[in-house]
ROZA-211973 format. One record per residue (C-alpha): x, z, y; residue number from 1. Coordinates in nm, 2 decimals. Layout:
N
c1  c3  c2  num
X  Z  Y  NUM;
...
This chain:
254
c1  c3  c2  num
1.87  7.84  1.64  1;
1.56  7.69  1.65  2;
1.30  7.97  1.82  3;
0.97  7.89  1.59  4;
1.12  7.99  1.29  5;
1.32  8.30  1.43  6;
0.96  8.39  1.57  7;
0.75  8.34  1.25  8;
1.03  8.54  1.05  9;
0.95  8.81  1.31  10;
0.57  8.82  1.22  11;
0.66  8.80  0.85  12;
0.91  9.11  0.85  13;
0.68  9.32  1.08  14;
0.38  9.27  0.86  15;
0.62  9.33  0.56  16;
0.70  9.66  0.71  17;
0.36  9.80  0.82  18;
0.16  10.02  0.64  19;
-0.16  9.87  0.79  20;
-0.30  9.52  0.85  21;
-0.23  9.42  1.21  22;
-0.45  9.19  1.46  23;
-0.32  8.93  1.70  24;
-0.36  9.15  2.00  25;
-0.11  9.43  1.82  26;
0.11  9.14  1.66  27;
0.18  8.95  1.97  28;
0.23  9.31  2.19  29;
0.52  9.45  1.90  30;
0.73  9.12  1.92  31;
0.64  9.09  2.29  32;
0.51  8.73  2.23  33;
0.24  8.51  2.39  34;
-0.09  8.54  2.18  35;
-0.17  8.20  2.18  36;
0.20  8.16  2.06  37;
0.18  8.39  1.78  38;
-0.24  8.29  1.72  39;
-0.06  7.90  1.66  40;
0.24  8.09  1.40  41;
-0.06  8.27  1.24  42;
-0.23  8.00  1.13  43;
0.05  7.82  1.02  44;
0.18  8.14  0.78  45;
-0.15  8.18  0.66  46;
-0.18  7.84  0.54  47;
0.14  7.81  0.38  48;
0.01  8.19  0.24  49;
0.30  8.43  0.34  50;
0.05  8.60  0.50  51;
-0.35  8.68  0.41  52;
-0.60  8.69  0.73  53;
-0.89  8.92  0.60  54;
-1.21  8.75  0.74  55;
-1.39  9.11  0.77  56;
-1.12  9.25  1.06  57;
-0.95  8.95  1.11  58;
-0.60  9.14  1.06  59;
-0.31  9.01  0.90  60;
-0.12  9.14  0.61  61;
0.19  9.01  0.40  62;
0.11  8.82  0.09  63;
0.22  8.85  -0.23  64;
0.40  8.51  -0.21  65;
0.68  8.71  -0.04  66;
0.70  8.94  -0.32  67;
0.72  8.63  -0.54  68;
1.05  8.50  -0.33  69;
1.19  8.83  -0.36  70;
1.19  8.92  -0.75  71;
1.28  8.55  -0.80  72;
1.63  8.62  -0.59  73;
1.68  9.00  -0.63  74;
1.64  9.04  -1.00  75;
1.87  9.35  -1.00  76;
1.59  9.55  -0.76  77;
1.32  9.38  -0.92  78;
0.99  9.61  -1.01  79;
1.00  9.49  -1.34  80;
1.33  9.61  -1.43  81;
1.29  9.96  -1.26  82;
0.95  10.00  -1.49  83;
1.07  9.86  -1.85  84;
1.18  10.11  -2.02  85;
0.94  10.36  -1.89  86;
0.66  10.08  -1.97  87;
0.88  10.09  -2.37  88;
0.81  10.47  -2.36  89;
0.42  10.49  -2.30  90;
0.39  10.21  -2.53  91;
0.56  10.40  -2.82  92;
0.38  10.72  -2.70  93;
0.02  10.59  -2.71  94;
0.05  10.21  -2.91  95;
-0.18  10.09  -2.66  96;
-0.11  9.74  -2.42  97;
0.10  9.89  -2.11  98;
0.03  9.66  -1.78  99;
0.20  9.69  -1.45  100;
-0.01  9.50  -1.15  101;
0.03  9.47  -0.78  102;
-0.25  9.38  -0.57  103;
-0.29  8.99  -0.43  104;
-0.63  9.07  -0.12  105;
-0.90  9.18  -0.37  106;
-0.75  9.12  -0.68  107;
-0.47  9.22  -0.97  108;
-0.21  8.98  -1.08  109;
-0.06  9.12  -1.39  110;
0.39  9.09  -1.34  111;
0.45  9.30  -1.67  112;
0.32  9.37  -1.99  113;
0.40  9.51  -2.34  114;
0.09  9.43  -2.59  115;
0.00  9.71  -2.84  116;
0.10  9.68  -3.21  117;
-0.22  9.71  -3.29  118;
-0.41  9.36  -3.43  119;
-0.71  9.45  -3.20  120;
-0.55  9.47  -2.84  121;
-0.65  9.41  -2.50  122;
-0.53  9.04  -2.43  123;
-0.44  8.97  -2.07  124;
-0.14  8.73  -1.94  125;
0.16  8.78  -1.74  126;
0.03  8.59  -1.39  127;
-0.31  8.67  -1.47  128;
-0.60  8.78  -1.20  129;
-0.91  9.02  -1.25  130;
-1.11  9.19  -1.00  131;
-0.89  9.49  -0.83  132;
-1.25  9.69  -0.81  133;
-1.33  9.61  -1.21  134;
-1.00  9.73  -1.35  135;
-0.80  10.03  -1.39  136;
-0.47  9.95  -1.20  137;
-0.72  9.76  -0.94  138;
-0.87  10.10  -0.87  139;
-0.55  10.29  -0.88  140;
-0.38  10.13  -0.59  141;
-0.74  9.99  -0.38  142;
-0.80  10.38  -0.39  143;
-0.49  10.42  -0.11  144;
-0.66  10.14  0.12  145;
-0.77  10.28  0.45  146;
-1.12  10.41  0.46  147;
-1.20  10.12  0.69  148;
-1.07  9.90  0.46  149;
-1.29  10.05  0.16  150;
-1.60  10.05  0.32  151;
-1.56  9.69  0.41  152;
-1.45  9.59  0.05  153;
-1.77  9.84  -0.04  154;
-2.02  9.60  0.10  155;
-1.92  9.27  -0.08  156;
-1.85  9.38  -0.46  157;
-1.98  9.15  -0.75  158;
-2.08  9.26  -1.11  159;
-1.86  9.08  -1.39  160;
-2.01  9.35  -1.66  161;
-2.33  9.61  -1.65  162;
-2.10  9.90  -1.59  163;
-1.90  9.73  -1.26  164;
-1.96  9.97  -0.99  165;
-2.15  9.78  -0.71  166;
-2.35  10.04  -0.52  167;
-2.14  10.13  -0.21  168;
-2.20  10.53  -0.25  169;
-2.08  10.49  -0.62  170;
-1.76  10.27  -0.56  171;
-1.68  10.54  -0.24  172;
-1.75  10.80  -0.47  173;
-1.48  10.67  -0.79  174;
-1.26  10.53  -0.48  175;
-1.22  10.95  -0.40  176;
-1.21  11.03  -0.78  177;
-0.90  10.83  -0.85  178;
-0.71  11.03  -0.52  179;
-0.79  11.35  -0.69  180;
-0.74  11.30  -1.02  181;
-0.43  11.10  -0.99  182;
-0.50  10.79  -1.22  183;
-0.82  10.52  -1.23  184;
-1.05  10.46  -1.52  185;
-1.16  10.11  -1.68  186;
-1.53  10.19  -1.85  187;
-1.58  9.84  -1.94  188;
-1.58  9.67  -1.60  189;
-1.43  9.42  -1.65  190;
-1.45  9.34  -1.99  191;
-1.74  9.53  -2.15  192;
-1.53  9.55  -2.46  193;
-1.22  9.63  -2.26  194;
-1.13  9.98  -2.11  195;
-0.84  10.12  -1.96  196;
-0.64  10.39  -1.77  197;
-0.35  10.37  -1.46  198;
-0.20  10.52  -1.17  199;
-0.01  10.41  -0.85  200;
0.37  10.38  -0.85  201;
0.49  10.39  -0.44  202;
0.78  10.37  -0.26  203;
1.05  10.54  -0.07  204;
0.79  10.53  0.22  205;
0.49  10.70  -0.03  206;
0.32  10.38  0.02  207;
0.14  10.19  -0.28  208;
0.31  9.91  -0.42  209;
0.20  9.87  -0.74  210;
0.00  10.01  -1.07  211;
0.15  10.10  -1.43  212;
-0.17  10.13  -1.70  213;
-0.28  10.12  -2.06  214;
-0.58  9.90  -2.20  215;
-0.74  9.85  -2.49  216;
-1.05  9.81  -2.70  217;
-1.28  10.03  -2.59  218;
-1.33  10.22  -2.94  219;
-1.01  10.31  -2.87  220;
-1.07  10.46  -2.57  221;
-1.31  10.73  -2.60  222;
-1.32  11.08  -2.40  223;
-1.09  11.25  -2.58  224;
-0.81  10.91  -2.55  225;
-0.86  10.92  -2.18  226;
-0.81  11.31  -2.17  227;
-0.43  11.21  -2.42  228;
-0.31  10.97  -2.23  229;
-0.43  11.02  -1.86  230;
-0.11  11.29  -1.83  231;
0.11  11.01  -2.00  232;
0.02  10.72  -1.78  233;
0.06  10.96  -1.46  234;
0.39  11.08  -1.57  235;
0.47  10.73  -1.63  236;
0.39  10.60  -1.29  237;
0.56  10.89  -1.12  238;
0.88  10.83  -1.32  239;
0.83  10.46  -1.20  240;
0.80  10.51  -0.84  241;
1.14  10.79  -0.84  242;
1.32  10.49  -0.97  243;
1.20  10.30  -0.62  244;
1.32  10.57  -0.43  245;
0.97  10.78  -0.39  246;
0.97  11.11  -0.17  247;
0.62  11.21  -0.21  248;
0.46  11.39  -0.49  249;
0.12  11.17  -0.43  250;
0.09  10.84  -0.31  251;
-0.09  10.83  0.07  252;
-0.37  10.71  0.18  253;
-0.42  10.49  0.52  254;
């Protein structure tokens, strides 16, 4: 059996498992590995991107790639499947664009959607990426981060629209918001024409694993929308994640 792989599969399913990032020093200490050993395996899964180094902390986390290999061999258990006919039901219920997103570092990449009947809709594509901070199921799941892991993220946010949240108090402030509340709001961050609404689905752990929402043209999306179909998309999510296996009534936070 040849000992590199057996040693890199080790880092991949113990970062796969944790509920934090990890640095070398903790890495090398679990698996009871050299560091310069597992420093060399690092670099190598980072560059072939089953795993994400975050320059801030310089911990390691898994990467979406591995989700990737995973839906494309266990279609039975994939996300997509557990979520369609709940994402069928919220789309009947409110006629708006239902999305479900996981996170990829800083950002969303869309793996489902049903577009509105409507002939002005939100347009966004399967595969796509927007800023995790800018949009709705971005904000649902980056809320769950550790508070290190916000504040960092805090310090380096970009403006795509006027109403992006870029002041550190602000994003902190909307970060807490969406752990109370239950669901994340879209004012036009984005896409100033574009708002939205979502919440995080978890897993059998409690942990965030992905975000089920509803955009749309923000005419559409008024007070009184967002005061409808907040309860929706929460129920939604919720029903979601007790198809994954969820035990916890809220997701938690690092």
């Amino acid at each position: 059996m040849n000992n590199t792989l057996v040693k890199g599969l080790s880092i991949i399913e113990l970062l796969a498992h944790s509920d934090r990032a990890l640095g070398l020093t903790e890495i090398a200490a679990q698996l009871s590995l050299a560091k310069s050993n597992v420093h060399r395996l690092l670099q190598a899964l980072t560059q072939t991107r089953y795993i994400v180094r975050d320059e801030t902390s310089g911990r390691y986390t898994a990467a979406i790639k591995l989700w990737e290999l995973g839906s494309a061999v266990l279609s039975k258990l994939d996300l997509r499947v557990h979520a369609e006919q709940v994402m069928e039901r919220l789309l009947t219920q409110t006629r708006e664009t239902v999305h479900l997103s996981v996170l990829d570092g800083d950002e969303v990449v869309y793996v489902h959607k049903l577009d509105s009947p409507n002939p002005v809709r939100a347009y966004t594509q399967i595969g796509g990426r927007a800023s995790a901070s800018c949009v709705a199921t971005g904000k649902a799941m980056l809320a769950f981060r550790s508070a290190e892991a916000l504040q960092a993220m805090a310090r380096t946010l970009v403006a795509h629209t006027p109403q992006s949240i870029v002041d550190t108090d602000k994003f902190l402030q909307e970060m807490a918001r969406v752990r109370t509340q239950g669901y994340a709001v879209n004012r036009g961050e984005w896409n100033e024409n574009v708002c939205g609404i979502a919440s995080a689905v978890t897993d059998v752990s409690g942990h965030v694993v992905a975000a089920l929402g509803l955009s749309g043209p923000k005419e559409r999306f008024k007070a009184a929308q967002i005061k409808e179909f907040a309860p929706l998309v929460v129920e939604a999510a919720a029903q979601i994640s007790e198809r994954l296996g969820a035990r916890y009534a809220v997701p938690l936070w690092r």
